[in-house]
C-alpha positions as a Python dict, from the first residue, in 0.01 Angstrom:
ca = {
    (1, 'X'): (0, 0, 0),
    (2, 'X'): (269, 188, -180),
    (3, 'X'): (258, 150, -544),
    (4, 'X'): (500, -43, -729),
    (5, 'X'): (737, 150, -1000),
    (6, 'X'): (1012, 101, -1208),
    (7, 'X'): (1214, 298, -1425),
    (8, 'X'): (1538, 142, -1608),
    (9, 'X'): (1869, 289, -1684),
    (10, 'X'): (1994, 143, -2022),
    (11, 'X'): (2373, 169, -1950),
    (12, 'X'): (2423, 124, -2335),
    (13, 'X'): (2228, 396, -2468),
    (14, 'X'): (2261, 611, -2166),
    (15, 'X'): (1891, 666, -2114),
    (16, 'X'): (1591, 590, -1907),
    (17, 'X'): (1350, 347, -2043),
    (18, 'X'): (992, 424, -1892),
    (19, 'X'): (668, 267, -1890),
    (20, 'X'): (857, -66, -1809),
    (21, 'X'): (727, -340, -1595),
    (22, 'X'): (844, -690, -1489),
    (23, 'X'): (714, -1017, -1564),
    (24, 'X'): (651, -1284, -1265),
    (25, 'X'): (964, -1469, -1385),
    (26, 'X'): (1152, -1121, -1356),
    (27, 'X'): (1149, -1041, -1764),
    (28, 'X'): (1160, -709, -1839),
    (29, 'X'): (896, -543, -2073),
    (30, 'X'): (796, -232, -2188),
    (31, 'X'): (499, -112, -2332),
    (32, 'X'): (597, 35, -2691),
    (33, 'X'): (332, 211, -2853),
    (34, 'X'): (-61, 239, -2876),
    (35, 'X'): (-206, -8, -3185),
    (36, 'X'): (-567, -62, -3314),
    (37, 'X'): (-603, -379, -3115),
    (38, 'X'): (-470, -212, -2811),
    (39, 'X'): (-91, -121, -2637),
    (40, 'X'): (190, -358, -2791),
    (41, 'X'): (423, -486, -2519),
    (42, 'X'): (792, -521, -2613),
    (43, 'X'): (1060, -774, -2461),
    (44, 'X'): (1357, -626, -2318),
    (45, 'X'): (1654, -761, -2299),
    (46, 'X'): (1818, -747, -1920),
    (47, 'X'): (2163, -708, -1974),
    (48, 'X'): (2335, -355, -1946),
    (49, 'X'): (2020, -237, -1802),
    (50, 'X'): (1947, -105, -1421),
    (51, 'X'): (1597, -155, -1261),
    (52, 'X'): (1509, 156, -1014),
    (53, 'X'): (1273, 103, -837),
    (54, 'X'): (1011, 420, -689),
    (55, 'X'): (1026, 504, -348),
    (56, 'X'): (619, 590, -322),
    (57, 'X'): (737, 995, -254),
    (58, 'X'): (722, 1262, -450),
    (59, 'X'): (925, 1593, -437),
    (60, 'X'): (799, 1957, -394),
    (61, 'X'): (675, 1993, -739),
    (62, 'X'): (513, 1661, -756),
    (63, 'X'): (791, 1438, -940),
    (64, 'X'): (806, 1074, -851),
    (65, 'X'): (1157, 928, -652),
    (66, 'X'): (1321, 697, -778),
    (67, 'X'): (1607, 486, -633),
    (68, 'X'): (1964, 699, -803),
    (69, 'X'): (1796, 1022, -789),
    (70, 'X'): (1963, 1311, -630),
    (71, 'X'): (1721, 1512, -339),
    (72, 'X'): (1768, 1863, -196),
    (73, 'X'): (1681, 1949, 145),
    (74, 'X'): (1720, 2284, 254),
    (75, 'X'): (2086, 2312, 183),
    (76, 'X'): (2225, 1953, 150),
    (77, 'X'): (2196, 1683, -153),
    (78, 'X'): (2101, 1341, -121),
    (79, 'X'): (2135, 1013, -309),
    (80, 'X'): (1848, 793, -287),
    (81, 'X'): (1982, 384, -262),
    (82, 'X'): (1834, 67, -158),
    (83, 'X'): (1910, -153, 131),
    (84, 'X'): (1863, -460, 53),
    (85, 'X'): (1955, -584, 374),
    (86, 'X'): (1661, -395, 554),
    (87, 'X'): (1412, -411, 204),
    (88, 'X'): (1439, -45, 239),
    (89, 'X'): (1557, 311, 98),
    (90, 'X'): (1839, 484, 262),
    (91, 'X'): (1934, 821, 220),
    (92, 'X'): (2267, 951, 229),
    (93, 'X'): (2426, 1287, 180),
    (94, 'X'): (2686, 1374, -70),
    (95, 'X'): (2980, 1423, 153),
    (96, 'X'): (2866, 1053, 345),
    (97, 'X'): (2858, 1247, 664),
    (98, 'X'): (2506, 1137, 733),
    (99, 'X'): (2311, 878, 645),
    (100, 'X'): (1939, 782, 736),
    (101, 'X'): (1829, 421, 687),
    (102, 'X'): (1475, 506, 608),
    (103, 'X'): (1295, 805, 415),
    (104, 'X'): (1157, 964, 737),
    (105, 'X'): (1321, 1275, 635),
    (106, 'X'): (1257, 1325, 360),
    (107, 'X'): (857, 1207, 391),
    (108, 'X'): (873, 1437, 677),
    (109, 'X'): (1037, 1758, 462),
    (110, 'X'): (942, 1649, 94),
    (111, 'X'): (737, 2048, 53),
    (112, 'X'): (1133, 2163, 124),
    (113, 'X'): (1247, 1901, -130),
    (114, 'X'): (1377, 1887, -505),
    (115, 'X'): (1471, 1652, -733),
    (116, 'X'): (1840, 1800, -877),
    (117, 'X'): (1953, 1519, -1103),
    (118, 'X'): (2052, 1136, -1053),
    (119, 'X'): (2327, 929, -1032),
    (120, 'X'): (2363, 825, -1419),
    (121, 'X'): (2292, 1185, -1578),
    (122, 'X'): (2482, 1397, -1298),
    (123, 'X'): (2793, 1279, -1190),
    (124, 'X'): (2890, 1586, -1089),
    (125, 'X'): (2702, 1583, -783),
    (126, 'X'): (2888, 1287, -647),
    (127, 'X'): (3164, 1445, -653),
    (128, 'X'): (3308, 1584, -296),
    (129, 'X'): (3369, 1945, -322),
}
């Protein structure tokens, strides 16, 4: 079973927040800092922030997908997105000329893949040249 992973993009202070998980009644927390009696756990608030879920892959040098990043394959870029009509990840290149509605790909080709950026950081590679 793939292993569940999140990673939120704080539209406000243009960052990612990691080491966040979500409550059963969809709260979001993160865990703050190491303490004598053990790791503290802080509430965070929802708004202006963007839950990204992992896909379960990693690229060639071992970094974790995410749903926003930007892939290379060989000699075209991906964005990574979610379907949330299939409850899966699609993957579609930068131009939109293809588009796979699954990670078969890149599973199949992720020793020929890189992590270049990500939607919120690199706008620049959304753009069509």
């Amino acid at each position: 079973m793939k292993e569940l992973k999140f990673r939120v993009w704080d539209k406000e202070r243009e960052t990612f927040l990691n080491n966040v998980f979500i409550g059963s009644d969809g709260t979001l927390y993160q865990f703050s800092k190491d303490t004598i009696f053990g790791t503290a756990i802080t509430f965070l608030d929802s708004e202006n922030k963007k839950i990204l879920q992992y896909t379960g892959l990693h690229d060639k040098n071992g970094k974790e997908i995410f749903e926003g990043d930007i892939i290379k394959i060989k000699d075209e870029t991906y964005r990574i997105t979610w379907n949330g009509c299939f409850s899966s990840f699609d993957m579609t290149n930068i131009d939109k000329t293809k588009q796979y509605k699954d990670l078969y790909i890149l599973n199949r080709d992720y020793q020929k893949s890189e992590i270049v950026g990500n939607i919120y950081q690199n706008r620049e590679f959304l753009e069509n040249k």
